[in-house]
C-alpha positions in Angstrom: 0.0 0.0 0.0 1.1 3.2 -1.1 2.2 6.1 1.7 -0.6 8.8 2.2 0.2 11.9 0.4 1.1 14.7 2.9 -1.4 17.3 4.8 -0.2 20.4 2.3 -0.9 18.0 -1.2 -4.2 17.0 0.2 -5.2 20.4 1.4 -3.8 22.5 -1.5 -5.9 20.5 -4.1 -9.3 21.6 -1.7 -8.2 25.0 -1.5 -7.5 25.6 -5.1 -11.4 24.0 -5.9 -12.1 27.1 -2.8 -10.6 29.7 -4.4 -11.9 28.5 -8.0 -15.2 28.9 -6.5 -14.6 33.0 -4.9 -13.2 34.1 -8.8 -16.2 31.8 -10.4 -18.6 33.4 -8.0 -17.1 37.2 -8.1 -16.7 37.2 -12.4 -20.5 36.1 -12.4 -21.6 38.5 -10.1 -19.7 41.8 -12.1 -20.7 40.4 -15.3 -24.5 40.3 -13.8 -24.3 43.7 -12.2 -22.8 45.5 -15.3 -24.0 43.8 -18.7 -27.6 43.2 -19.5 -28.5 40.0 -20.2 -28.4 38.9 -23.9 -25.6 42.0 -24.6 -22.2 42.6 -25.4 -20.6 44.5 -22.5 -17.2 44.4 -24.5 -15.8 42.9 -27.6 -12.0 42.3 -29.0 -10.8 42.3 -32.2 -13.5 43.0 -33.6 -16.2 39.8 -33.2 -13.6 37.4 -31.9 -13.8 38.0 -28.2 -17.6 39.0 -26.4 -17.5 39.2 -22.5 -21.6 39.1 -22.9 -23.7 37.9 -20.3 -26.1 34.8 -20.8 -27.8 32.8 -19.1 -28.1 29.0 -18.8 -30.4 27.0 -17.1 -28.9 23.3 -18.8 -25.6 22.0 -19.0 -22.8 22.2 -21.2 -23.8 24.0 -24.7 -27.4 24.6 -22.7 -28.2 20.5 -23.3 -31.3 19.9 -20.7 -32.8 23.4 -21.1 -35.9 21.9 -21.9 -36.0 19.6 -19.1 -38.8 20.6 -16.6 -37.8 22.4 -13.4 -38.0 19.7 -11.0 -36.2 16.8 -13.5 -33.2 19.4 -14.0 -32.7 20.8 -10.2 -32.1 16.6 -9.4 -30.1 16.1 -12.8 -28.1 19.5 -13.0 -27.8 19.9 -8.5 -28.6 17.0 -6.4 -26.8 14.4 -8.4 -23.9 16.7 -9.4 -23.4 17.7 -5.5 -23.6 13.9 -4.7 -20.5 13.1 -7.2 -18.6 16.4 -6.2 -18.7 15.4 -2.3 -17.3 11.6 -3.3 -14.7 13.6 -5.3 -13.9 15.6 -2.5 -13.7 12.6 -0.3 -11.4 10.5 -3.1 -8.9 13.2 -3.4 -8.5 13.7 0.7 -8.2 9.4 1.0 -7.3 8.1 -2.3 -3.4 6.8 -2.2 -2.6 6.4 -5.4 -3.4 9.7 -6.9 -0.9 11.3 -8.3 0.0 15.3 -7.2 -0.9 16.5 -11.2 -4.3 14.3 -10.8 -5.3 15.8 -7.4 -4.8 19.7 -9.0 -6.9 18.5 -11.9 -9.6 16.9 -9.7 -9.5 20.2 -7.8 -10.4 22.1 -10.9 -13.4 19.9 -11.5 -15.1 20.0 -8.2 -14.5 23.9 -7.7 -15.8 24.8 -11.3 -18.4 22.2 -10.1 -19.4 23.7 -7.1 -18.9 27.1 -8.9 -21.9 26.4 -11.4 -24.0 24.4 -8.5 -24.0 27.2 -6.8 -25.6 29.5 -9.7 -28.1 26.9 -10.3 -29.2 27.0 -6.5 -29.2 30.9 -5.8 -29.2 33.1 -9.4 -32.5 33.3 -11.1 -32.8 32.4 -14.7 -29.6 29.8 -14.6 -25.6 30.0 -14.6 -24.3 33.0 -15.8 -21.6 32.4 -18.8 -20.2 35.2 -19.9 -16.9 34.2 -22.4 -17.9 34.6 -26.1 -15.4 33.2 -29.1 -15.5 33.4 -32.5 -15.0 29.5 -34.0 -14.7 30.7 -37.8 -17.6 27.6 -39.0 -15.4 25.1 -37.5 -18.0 21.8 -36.5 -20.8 23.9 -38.1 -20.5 27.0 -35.5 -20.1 30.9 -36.0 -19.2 31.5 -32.4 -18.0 28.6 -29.4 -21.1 28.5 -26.6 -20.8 30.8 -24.5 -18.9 29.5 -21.7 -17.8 30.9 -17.7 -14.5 30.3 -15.8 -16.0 27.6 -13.9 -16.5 25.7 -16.9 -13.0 26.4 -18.2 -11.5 25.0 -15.1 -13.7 21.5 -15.1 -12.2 22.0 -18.9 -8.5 22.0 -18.0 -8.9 19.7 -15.0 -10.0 16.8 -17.5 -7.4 17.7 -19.6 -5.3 17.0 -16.9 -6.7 13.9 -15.9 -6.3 12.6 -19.1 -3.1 13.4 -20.0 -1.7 11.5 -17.0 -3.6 8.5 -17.5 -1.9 9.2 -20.9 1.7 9.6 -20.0 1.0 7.0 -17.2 0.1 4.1 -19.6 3.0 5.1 -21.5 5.8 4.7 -18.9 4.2 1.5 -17.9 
């Protein structure tokens, strides 16, 4: 059995999903304060970049929106804040994880939590806000709008991948 990874490894990957939450939480709240919803507060060169403020009430690229109210608040909260909390638990316990695979983990549950926590307490859905152009590629003018939560669960399973990668490759 492997030697439990130290107070500061297991901690640091918990705070970094904490403070992923405070910058989720404060970009959504200036972007809801200062742009109308359905508007362009800004733009950069020229339609590439929108910081725009929208609204979504599914998942990723607004899948579930349909859903009725009650079906989405147990698919899009309780179920989500069931997995989050057993992630939280695997990165404090699990032995094996490497220290690349408990930052990328800690991504995931804080841009988690981050967009849980617009679906419990902002009206009208999770705010996303980050607008790109995509140029047709797969069939789109512009990338769904997206939030920094959503970037960080993004680059956290990035992560995870590309060790399990680099991991089966050593082996």
């Amino acid at each position: 059995m492997s030697e439990r990874p130290s107070l500061f490894v297991r901690v640091g990957s918990l705070s970094l999903a904490a403070v992923i939450i405070v910058i989720d939480q404060i970009s959504k709240a200036l972007v809801a304060s200062h742009i109308p919803i359905g508007t362009v507060g800004w733009s950069w060169g020229g339609d590439f970049f929108y910081l725009m403020h929208q609204r979504n009430t599914g998942v990723a690229f607004s899948l579930g929106n349909a859903l009725p109210e009650a079906f989405r608040h147990i698919l899009f909260i309780a179920i989500p804040v069931v997995v989050l909390v057993a992630l939280g638990v695997y990165i404090w316990r699990d032995r094996a994880l490497t220290s690349w695979q408990r930052w990328g983990l800690g991504l995931i549950m804080g841009g988690g939590l981050g967009n849980i926590l617009d679906r419990v307490f902002r009206p009208g859905g999770v705010v996303d806000f980050l607008s790109f152009k995509f140029y047709g590629f797969l069939g789109m003018d512009r990338f769904a709008t997206f939030n920094f939560a959503d970037s960080c669960i993004t680059v956290g399973g990035a992560i995870i991948v590309l060790t399990f990668i680099f991991r089966r490759r050593k082996a």
